[in-house]
N, C-alpha and C positions, 0 to 999 in steps of 0.2 A: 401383721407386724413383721416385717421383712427384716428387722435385726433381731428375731428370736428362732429357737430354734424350731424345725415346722417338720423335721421326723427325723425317726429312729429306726432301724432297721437292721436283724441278728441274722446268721446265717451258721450253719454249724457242715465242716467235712469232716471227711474221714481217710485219710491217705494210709494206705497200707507200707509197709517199710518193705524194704529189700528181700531179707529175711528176717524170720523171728528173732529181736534182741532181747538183751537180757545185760542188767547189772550184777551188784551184789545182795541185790533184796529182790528184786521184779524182772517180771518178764513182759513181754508187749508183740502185739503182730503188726499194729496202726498206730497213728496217731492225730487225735480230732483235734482241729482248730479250729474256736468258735468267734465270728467275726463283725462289727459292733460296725456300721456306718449311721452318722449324722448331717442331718444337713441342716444350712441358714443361709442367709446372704447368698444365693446359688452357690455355694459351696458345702461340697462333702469332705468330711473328715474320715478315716481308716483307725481304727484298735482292734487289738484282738489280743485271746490268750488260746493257751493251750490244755485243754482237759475236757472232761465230759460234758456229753452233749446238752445234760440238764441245765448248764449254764444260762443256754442259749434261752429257753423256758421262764427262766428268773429274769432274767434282762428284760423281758417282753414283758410281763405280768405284773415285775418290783420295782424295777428301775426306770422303765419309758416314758409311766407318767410324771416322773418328777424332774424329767429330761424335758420335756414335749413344753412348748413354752417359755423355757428359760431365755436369758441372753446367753448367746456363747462365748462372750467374755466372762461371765464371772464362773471360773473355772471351780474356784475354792469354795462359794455357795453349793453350787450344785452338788458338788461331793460331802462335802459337811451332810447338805441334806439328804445322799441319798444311805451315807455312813449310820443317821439317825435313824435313817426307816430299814434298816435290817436290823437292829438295837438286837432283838429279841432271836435272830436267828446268828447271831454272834457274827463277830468279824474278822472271821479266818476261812479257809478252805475257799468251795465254792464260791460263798456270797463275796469275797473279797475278790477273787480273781474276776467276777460279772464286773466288780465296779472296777475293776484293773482295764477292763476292755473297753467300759465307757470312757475314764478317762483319761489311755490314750488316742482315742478317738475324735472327745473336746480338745486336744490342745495340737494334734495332727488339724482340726477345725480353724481353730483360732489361727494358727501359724497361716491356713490357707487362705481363709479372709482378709488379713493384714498382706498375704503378698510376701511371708519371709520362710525360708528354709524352720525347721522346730529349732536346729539349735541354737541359729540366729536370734529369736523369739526367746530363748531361755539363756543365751548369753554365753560363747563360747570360751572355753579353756585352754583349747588346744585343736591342733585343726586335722588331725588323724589319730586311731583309736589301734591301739596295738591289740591283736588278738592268738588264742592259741587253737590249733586245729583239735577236735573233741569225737571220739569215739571209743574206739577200740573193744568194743562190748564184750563180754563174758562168756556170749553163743559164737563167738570167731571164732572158726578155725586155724591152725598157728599158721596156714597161709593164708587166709580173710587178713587176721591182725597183721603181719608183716606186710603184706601189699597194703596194705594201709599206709601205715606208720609211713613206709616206703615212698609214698605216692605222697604225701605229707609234705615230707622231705622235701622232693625235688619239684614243690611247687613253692618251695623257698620260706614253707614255715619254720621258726626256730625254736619253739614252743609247740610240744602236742602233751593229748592228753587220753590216758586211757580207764575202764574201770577195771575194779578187781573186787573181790570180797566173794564170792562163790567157796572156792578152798583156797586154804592159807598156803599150802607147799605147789599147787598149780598157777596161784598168782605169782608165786617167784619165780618161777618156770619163765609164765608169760612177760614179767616184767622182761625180765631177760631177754626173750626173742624179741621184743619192741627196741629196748637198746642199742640191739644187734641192727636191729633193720633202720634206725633213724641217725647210727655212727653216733661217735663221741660228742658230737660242736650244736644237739638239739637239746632243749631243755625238757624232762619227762617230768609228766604231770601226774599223777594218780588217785581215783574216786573209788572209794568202798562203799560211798550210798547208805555210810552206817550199819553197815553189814560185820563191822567186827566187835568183840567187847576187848575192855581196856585192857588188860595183859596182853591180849591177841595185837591189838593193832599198835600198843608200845615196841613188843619183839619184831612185830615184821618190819617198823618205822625202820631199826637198825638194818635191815634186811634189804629192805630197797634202797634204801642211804646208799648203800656199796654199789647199787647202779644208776644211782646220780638222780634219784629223784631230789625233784626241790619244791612239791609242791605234795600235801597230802590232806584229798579234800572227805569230809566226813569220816574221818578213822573209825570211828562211833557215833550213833546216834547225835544228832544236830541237839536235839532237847538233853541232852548230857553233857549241860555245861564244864560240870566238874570234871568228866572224864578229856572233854576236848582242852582245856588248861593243863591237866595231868601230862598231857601228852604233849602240847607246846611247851612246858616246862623240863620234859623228863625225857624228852626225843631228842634226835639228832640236829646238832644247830642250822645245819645247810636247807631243813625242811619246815617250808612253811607250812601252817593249818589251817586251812582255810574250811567258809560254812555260812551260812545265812539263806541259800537257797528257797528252804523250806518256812522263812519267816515271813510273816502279812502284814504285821503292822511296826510303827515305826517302834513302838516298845518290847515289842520282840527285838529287836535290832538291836536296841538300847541294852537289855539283858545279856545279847550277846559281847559285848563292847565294856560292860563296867564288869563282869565278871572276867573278864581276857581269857574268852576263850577262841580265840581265833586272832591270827597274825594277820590274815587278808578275811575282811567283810565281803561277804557277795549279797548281790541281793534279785530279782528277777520282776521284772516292770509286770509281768504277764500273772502276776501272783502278789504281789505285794500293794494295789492300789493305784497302777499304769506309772505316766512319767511323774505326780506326783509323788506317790508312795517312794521310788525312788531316789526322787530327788532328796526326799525326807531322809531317805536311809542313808545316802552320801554324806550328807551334811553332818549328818550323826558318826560317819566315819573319819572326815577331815576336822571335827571336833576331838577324837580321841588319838589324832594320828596313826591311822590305821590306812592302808591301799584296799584300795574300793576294785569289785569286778562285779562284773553283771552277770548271768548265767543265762543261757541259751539266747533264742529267738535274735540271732546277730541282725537282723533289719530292722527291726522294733528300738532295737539299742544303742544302735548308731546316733544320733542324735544327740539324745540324752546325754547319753557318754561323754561328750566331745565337751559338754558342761561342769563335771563332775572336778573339784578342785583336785581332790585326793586321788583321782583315777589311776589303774593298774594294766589291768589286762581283761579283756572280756571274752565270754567262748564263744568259736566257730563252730556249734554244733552240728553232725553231721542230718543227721533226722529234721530239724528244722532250716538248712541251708536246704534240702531238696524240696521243703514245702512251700518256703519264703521264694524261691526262683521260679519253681513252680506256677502260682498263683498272683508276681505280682512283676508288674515292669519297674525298672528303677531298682532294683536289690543291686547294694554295691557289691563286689567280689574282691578281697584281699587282694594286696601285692606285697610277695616277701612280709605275711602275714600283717599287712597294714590296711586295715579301711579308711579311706575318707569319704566325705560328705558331697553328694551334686547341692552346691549353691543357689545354682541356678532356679533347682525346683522348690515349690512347696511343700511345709510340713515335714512329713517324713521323707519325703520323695519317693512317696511309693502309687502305683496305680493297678488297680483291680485289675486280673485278665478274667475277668467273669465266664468267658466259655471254657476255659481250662480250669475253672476251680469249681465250676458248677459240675463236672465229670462225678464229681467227689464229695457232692451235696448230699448229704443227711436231712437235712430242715431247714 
């Protein structure tokens, strides 16, 4: 049957970073990306997330066979049915980001069959996707962070983004040297990764305020609804709260959205259920009028993005921009912090370099 699908195939690396980073809650030396190909119609499709290798294990054992056969047109079956056969092992963490990888993989598939770019296929909004550049880790040293920030800069981002939540009186430090290094005309962003509690990250809200932050992502814990409203309500006007990161399903999203606890919804394709999940989650933010951002895996997101009614800004992370260039042709690269889409190609427009990502093969 040549219009179903006739395999499935996981692959999981492991790309070591620069040096050891570290947020406001974790620390890291690698980072594994496990990687989902399909094929039909001689055509292959590309997904992938990011996180443990066991994914990779589940995909092949839970989800293949209820892959293996299908059409790859009915994008919304397939996942209904593969959402029912994890029932019992819940649907969050792992098992959701396994089906995040299948299915951005079915609809990188379907796009490549039909002959259209994905966002052609999912119906464009806008035809470039504003981004802000994302690092500044907590293991920097105050010249790691400035050559950063710096290097940012004069690659015509106007938007960066750095973490803090380690120490409260060293993050102010740091804020500070990132200001210094990025001049007055760049907008600073900042991630505590839910690394502070509510008093703590009310006082330093005023604290950063005075050097122009305008974005303040996880002050507290993502699941502290109440504390992250306490704090859009009782902080500084010019700083928005953004959080959804760590959310899997579209009722997670929803919880975040009716209780207002976040000014900007984020949400990550690589963890919430691929381009559906977020599509789901979008909808759910241009329903409450809220500005939509994606979090990480800027080549995965591009697409989608360019879809999204309500869309904001999405991040250029630095850890997964060196894996996504890495490992595949076709990864667009910012101008004056702007991605747009190759038309020209299908799907995502991305293409495996298999002997440079096989270096880094685990399974």
């Amino acid at each position: 049957m040549p219009d179903r699908i006739v395999n499935l195939t996981v692959a999981a690396y492991r790309v070591p970073t620069d040096t050891t980073e570290s947020d406001g809650t974790l620390e890291w030396d690698s980072t594994t990306m496990v990687l989902v190909e399909i094929t039909a119609c001689g055509r292959t499709g590309i997904g992938y997330t990011y996180g443990d290798s066991r994914i990779a294990d589940f995909i092949v054992n839970r989800l293949k066979p209820r892959v293996i056969g299908a059409d790859p047109n009915d994008i919304a079956r397939i996942v209904a049915a593969l959402s029912a056969d994890i029932r019992n092992e819940g649907q969050a963490g792992l098992t959701r980001m396994a089906i995040s990888a299948v299915d951005t993989a079915l609809w990188d598939l379907k796009a490549r069959i039909l002959g259209l770019p994905l966002c052609r296929l999912l119906g464009m909004a806008r035809d470039k996707v504003l981004v802000y550049a994302s690092g500044g880790f907590t293991s920097y040293t105050d010249e790691q962070l400035s050559g950063q920030m710096t290097g940012w800069r004069e690659e015509g981002f106007n938007r960066v983004k750095m973490k803090v939540g380690r120490e409260a009186e060293l993050d102010v430090y740091r804020v500070s040297r990132a200001r210094v290094a990025i001049g007055p005309n760049v907008s600073l962003f900042i991630d505590a990764n839910g690394a502070y509690d509510l008093r703590q990250a009310l006082e330093l809200a005023g604290r950063f305020a005075l050097q122009g932050v305008t974005w303040f992502e996880e002050p507290v814990s993502s699941d502290d609804l109440s504390g992250l409203k306490h704090i859009r309500e009782n902080g500084p006007a010019s700083m928005r709260v953004a959080a959804g990161e760590y959310a899997y399903t579209k009722d997670e999203f929803l919880r975040l959205l009716q209780t207002e606890a976040v000014d900007v919804l984020q949400a990550d394709a690589t963890r919430c259920g691929g381009v559906t999940g977020i599509l789901e989650a979008a909808i759910l933010s241009h329903a409450f009028h809220k500005p939509f951002s994606f979090h990480c895996a800027p080549a995965l997101h591009l697409h989608p993005a360019l879809c999204f009614p309500s869309f904001f800004i999405g991040e250029y992370f630095y850890d997964h921009v060196r894996i996504e260039q890495l490992f595949f042709d076709g990864v667009r690269s910012p101008v004056n912090g702007i991605l747009t889409p190759d038309l020209s190609a299908g799907g995502l427009g991305l293409e495996l370099k298999r002997q440079d990502a096989d270096k880094y093969r685990i399974l």
